[in-house]
C-alpha positions in Angstrom: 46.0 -9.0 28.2 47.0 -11.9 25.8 44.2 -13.7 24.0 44.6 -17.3 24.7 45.5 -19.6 21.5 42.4 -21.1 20.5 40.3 -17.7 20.5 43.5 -16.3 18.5 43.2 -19.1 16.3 39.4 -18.7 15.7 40.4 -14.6 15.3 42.9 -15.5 13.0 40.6 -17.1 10.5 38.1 -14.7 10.7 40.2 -11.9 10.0 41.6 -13.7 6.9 37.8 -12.6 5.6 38.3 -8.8 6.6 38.0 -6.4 2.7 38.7 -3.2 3.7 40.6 -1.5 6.2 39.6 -0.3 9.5 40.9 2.3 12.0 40.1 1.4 15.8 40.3 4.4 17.7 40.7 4.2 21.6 40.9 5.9 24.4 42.2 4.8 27.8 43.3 5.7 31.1 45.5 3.7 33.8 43.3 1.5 35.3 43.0 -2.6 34.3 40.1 -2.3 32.1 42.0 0.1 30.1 45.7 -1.8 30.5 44.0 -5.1 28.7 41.7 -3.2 26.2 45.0 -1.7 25.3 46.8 -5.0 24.6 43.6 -6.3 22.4 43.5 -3.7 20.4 47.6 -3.7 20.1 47.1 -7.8 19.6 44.0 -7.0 17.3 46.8 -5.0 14.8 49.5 -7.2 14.7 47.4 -9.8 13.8 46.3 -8.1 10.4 47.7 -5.6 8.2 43.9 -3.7 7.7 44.0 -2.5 11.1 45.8 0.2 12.8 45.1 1.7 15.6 44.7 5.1 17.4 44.5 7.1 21.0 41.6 9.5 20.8 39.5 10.7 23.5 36.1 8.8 23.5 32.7 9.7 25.4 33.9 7.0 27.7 37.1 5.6 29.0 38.0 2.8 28.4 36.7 2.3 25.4 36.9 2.0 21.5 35.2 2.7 18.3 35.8 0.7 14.7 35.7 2.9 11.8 36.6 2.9 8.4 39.6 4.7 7.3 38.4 8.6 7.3 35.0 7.6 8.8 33.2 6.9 11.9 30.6 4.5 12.1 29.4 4.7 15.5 30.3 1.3 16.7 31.6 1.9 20.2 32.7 -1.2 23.0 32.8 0.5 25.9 34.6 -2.8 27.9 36.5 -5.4 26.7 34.3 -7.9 23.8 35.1 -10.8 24.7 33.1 -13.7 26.5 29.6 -14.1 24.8 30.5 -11.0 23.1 33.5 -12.2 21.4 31.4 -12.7 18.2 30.0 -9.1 18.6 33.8 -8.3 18.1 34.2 -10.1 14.9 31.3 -9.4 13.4 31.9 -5.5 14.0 35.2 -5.7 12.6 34.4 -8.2 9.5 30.9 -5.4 8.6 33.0 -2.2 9.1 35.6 -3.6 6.5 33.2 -3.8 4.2 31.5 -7.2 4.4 27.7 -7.8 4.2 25.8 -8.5 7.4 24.0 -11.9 7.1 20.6 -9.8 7.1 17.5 -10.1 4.8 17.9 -7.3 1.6 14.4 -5.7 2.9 15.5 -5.0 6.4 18.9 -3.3 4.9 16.7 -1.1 2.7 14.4 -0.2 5.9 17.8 0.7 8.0 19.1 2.6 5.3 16.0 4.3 5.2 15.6 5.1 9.0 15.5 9.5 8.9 17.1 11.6 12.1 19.3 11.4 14.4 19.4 7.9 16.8 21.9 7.2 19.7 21.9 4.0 21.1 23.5 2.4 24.3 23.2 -1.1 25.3 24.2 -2.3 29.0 25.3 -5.7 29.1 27.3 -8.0 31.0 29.8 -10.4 29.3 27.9 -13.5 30.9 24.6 -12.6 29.3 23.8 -14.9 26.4 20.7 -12.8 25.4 23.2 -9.6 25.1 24.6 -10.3 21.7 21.6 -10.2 19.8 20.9 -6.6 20.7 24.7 -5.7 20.4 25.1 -7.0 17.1 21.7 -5.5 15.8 22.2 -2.5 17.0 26.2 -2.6 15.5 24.3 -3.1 11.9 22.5 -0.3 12.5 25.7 2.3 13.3 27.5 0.3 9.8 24.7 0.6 7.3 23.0 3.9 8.5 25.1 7.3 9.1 23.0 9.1 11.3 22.9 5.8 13.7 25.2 5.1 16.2 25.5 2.3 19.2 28.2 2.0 22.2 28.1 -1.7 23.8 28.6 -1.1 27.8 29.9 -3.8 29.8 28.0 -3.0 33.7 30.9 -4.3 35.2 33.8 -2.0 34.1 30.9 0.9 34.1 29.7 0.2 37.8 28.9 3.8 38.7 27.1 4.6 35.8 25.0 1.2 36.0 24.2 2.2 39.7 22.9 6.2 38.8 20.6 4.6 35.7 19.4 1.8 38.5 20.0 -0.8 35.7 19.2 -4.0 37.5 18.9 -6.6 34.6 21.0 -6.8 31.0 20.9 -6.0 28.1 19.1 -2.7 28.8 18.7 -0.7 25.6 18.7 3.7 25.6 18.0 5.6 23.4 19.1 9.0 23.0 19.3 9.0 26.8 16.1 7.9 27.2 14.9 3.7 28.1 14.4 1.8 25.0 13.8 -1.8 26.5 15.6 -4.9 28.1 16.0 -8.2 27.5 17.0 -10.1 24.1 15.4 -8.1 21.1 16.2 -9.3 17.2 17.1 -6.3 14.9 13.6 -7.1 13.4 11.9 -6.4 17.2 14.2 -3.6 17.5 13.0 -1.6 13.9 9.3 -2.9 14.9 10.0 -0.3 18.5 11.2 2.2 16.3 7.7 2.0 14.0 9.2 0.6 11.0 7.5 -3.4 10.9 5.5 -4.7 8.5 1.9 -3.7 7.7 -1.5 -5.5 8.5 -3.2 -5.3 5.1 0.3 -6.9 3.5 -0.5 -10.0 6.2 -4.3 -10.0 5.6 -3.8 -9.9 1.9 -1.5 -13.2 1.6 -3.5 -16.4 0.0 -5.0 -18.8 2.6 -2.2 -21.9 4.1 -2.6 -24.9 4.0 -0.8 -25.7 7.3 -0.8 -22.2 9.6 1.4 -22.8 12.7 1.2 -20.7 15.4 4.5 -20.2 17.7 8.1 -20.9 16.6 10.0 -22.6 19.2 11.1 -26.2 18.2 7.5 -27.6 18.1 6.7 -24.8 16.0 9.7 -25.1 13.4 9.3 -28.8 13.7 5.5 -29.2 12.2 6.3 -26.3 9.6 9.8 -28.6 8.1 7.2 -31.4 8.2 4.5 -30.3 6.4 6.6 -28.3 4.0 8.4 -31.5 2.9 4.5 -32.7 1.8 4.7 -30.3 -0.7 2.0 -28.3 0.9 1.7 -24.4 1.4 2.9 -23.5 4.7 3.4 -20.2 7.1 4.4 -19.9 10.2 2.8 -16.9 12.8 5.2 -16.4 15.5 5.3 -13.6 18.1 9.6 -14.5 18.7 11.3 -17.1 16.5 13.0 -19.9 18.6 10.3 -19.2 21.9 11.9 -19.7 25.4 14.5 -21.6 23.7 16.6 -18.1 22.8 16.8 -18.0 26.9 18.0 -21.6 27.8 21.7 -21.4 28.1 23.0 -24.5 27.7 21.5 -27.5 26.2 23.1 -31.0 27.1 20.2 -33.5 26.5 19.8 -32.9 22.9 20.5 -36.5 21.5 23.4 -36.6 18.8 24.5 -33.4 20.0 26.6 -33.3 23.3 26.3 -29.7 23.9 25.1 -26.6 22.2 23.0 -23.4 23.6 19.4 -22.1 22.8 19.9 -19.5 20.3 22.9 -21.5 18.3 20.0 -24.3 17.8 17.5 -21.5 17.2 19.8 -20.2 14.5 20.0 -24.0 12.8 16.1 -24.2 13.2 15.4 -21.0 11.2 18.1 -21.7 8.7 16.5 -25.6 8.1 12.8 -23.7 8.1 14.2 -21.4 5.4 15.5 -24.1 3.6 11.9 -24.9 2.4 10.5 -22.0 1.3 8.0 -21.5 4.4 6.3 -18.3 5.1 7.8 -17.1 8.4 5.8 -14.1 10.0 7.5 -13.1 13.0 7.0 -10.4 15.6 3.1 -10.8 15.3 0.9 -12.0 18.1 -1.7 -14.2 17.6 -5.5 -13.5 19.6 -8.2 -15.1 18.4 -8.8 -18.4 16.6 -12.3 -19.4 15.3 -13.4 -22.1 12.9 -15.3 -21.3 9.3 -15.1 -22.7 6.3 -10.9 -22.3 6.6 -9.4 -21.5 10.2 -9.2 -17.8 10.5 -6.0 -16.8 13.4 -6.7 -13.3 14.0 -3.1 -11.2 15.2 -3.2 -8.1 17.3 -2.6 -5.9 14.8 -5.9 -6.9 12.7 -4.7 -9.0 10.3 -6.6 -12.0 10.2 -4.8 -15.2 8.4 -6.6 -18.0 6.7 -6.0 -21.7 6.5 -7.1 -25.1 6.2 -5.8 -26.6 9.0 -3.3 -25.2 11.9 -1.2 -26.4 14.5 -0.6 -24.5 17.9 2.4 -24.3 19.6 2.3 -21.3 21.6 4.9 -23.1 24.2 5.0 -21.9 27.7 6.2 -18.6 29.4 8.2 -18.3 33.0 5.3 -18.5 35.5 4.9 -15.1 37.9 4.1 -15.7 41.6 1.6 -13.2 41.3 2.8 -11.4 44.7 2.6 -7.4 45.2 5.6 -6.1 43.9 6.5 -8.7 41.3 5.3 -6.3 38.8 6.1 -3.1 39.8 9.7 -4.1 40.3 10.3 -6.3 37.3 14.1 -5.5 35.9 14.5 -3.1 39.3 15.5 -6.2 41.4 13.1 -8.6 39.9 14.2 -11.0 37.3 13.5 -14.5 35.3 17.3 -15.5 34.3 20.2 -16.0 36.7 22.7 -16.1 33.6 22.0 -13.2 32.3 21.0 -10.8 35.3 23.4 -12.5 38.4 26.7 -10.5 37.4 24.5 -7.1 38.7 24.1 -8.7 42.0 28.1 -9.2 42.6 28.0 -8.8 46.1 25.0 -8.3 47.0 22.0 -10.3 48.6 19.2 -12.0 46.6 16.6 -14.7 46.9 15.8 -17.4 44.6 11.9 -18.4 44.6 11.5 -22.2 43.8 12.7 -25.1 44.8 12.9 -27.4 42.0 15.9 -28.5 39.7 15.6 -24.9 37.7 15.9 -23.2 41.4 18.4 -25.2 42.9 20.7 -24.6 39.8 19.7 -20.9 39.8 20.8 -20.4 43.7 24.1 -22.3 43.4 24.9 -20.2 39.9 24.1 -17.2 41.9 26.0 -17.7 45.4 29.4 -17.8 43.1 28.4 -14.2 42.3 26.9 -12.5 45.2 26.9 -12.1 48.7 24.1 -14.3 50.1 21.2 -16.1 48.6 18.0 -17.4 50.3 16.0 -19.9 48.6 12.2 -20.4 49.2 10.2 -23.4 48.9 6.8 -23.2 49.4 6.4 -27.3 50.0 7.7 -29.2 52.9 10.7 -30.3 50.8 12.8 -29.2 47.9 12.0 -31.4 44.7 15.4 -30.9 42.9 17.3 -33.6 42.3 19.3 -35.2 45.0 22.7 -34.4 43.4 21.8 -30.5 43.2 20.8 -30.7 46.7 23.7 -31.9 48.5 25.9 -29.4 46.2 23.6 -26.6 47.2 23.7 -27.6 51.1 27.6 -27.6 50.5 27.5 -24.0 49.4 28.7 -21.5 52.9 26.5 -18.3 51.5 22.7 -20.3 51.0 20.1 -20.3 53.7 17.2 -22.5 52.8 13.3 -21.8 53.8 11.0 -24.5 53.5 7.2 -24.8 53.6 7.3 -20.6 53.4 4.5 -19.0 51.3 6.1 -15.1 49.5 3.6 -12.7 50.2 5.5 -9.4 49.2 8.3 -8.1 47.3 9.1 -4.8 48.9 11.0 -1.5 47.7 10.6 2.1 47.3 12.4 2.1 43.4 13.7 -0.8 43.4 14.0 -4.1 45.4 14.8 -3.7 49.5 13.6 -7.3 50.5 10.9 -9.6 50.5 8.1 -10.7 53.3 7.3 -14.4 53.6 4.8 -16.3 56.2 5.9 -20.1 57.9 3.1 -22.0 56.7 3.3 -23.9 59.7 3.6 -21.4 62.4 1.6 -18.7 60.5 4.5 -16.2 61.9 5.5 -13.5 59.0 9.2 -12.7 58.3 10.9 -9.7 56.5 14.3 -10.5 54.7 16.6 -7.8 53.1 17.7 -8.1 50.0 18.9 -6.6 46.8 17.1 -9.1 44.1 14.5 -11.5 43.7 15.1 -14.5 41.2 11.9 -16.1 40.4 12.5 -20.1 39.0 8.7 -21.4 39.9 7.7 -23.4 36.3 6.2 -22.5 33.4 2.3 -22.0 32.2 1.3 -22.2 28.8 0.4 -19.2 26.6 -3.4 -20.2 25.7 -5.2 -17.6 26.8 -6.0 -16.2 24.0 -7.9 -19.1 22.7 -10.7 -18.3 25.3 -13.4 -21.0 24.8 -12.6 -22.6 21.3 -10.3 -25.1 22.6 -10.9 -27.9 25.4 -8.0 -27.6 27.7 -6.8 -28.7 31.4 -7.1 -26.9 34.0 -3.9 -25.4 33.9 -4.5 -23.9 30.5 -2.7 -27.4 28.4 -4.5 -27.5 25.2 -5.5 -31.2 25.4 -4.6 -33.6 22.6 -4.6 -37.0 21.1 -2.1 -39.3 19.7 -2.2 -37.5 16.3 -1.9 -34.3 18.1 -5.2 -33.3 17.0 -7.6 -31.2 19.3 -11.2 -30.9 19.9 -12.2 -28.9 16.8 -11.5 -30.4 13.5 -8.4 -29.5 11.6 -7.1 -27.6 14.6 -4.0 -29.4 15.8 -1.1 -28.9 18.8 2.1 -29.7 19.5 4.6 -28.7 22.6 5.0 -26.8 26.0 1.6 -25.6 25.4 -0.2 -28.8 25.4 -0.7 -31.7 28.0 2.2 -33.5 27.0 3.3 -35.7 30.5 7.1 -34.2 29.7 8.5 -30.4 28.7 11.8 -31.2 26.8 12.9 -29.9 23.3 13.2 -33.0 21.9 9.6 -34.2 23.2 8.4 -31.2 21.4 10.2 -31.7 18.4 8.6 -35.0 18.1 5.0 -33.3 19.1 5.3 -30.7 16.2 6.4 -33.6 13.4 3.3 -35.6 14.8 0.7 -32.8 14.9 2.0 -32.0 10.9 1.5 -35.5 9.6 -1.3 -35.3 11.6 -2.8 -32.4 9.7 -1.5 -33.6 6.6 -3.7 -37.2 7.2 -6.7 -34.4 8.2 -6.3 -32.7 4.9 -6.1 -35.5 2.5 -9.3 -37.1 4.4 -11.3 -33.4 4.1 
């Protein structure tokens, strides 16, 4: 396995930053996997003079460890890093040489501080884009703490071993053999698991805003950059930085740029936010809102935060269909992302529920990765766009159900096929399958705001050109309101508008 010349050149550069040097230790057998990991690691040492290289006999074959000279760190790739984890790659090799991780000086001291004896083990799948995240925390956590250690797993060189652990959606997270979680968790999310996040009273304590807003996705990050540059005090209370925009893959209708994907412009967003000295509070869940003299947001772990005025942007969360099943099978055949989940179903059957443009794309993704894929449609016609259509009706593995209702997902541990009625007929059909891809919209996250707020019927917090609400000083921006369009760059607009908004409220009160 060569790597081809622009990822060399990229390597190249990045090793030209390497302090120390590094020992990568691996151990292979005769099969492909192991033949390229081979010539990576032999490529990987002729490209720098601070690595050498080793055979040793791993845990698992093929794989490798990166270690310092006369030390192991317990960074382990069991597969071959490249793909979305080329940068877990560099990042291990750059940190184990000796150079800082990018990460805030409190959450080093808290690693470092982490007491007994934790194995971790991601699965991932080079395709996923939510996988690096939890590598690359995880990785920190083998460099800066001893008694820490983390092998990456790529599913599809580790097929059996995905199969006995029935790990049906990436990255899935172990921990000293036992489940951790799945999906995209920030090292932040990951030390919060482990019982190690911040404290109520330290949240409670903190002087009252004069902006709050609640969510971070781009509406979110957008009213907080606004309001900051008025010179006023500002926090943001976010339950995830970056929102649903950390799962959108690519991102081609974000005007001046021609392409970039979600957590790349997440990463900018948070960089700009810091930039202004804005008091980010992530990982905390916001439940109850109610208006006093100041705005108090209660969070779920009783801290209750005060403020003058405060904008919501809560965005939007993947709808469910709300069919037995849905639940109980969730990551065990079930799941929300084709990108990330679709290389476990190589080969196999799988449905896609949903019929519109996120659907369409989702089913032809999929049929270049598994066996067969049925897409239901629970109106008379699909309402993608007519270009998806025709290249979905092109595709040899796709059968098509329209005007069908889902009435079950069925399995014993995991997903073994789905039951659907003809709406027209009334007749009730059983299909069997492997997985169940559900692409059916999105619903806001209000809930939580109970009566307080005058919303639609489907839960949109409604709002006026200023992006003010019913209740004075209470303001909204985003996927959570009634805004006619759901677009990043609609809600980027939204947020600026709701914070010169409140800023106009303030001045006036």
């Amino acid at each position: 396995m060569v790597l081809e010349a622009d990822i060399k050149a990229q390597l190249n550069q990045y090793l030209q930053l390497m302090e120390g040097d590094i020992v990568l230790k691996v151990s292979t057998g005769s099969d492909k996997v192991s033949k390229d990991m081979l010539a990576l690691i032999k490529e990987l040492a002729s490209m720098s003079s601070k690595i050498t290289f080793e055979e040793a006999q791993l845990t698992r074959t093929p794989s490798f460890s990166v270690n310092r000279i006369g030390e192991e760190t317990g960074v382990t790739f069991a597969g071959i890093p490249l793909g979305h984890e080329f940068t877990s790659l560099v990042l291990a090799l750059l940190q184990v040489s000796g150079r800082a991780p990018k990460v805030d000086e409190k959450v080093i001291e808290q690693i470092k501080n982490i007491q007994g004896e934790y194995h971790f083990e991601s699965y991932i799948s080079l395709s996923c884009h939510n996988c690096p995240d939890v590598v690359q925390a995880l990785n920190v956590m083998s460099i800066l703490n001893p008694s820490i250690t983390h092998t990456m797993i790529d599913g599809a060189a580790f097929k059996e071993e995905v199969e006995s652990k029935e790990i049906m959606a990436v990255p899935t997270v172990f921990l000293n053999g036992e489940s951790f979680g799945s999906g995209r968790m920030t090292l932040e999310e990951i030390l919060a698991k482990m019982g190690n996040g911040p404290d109520a009273s330290e949240l409670s304590d903190k002087e009252p805003f004069d902006v709050l807003v609640v969510g971070g996705g781009p509406a979110g990050a957008s009213s907080a950059i606004y309001a900051a540059r008025k010179g006023i005090r500002t926090g943001i209370v976010a339950e995830r930085f970056g929102g649903q925009v950390m799962d959108t893959m690519g991102i081609e209708n974000f005007i001046s740029t021609k392409y970039t994907e979600g957590p790349k412009l997440v990463a900018s967003l948070e960089e700009h936010v810091k930039d202004y000295g804005i008091d980010v509070m992530n990982l905390q869940r916001a439940k109850r809102l109610e208006k006093k003299d100041l705005i108090e947001v209660e969070l779920e772990n009783g801290a209750v935060l005060k403020s003058k005025s405060v904008i919501l942007s809560t965005g939007a969360r993947w709808r469910n269909v709300g069919v037995p099943g849905e639940t109980e099978f969730k990551n065990k055949g079930v799941a929300y992302c084709p990108h990330c989940d679709g290389p476990l179903f190589e080969g196999k059957r799988v449905a896609v529920i949903g019929g519109g443009n996120s659907g369409v794309e989702a089913a032809i993704d999929l049929a270049g990765i598994v066996k067969h894929v049925t897409v239901l449609e629970f109106n008379p016609e699909l309402k993608a766009d007519a270009v998806l259509q025709e290249r979905l009706h092109s595709l040899p593995n796709v059968t098509v159900l329209k005007n069908v209702q889902t009435k079950e997902i069925t399995g014993t541990d995991k997903v073994n096929g789905m039951s659907y009625i003809d709406r027209e007929t009334g007749a009730e059909h059983h299909v069997e399958l492997e997985g169940v891809f559900v692409q059916i919209g999105l619903v806001p996250n209000t809930d939580w705001l109970g009566e307080t707020i005058e919303r639609t019927r489907f839960g949109e917090i409604i709002v006026d050109k200023h992006g003010a609400t019913n209740v004075p000083g209470v303001f909204a921006a985003g996927d959570c309101t009634d805004s006619a369009y759901k677009q990043i760059i609609i809600s980027m607009g939204s947020g600026a508008t709701a914070a010169l908004g409140a800023f106009d409220y303030l001045i006036r009160n």
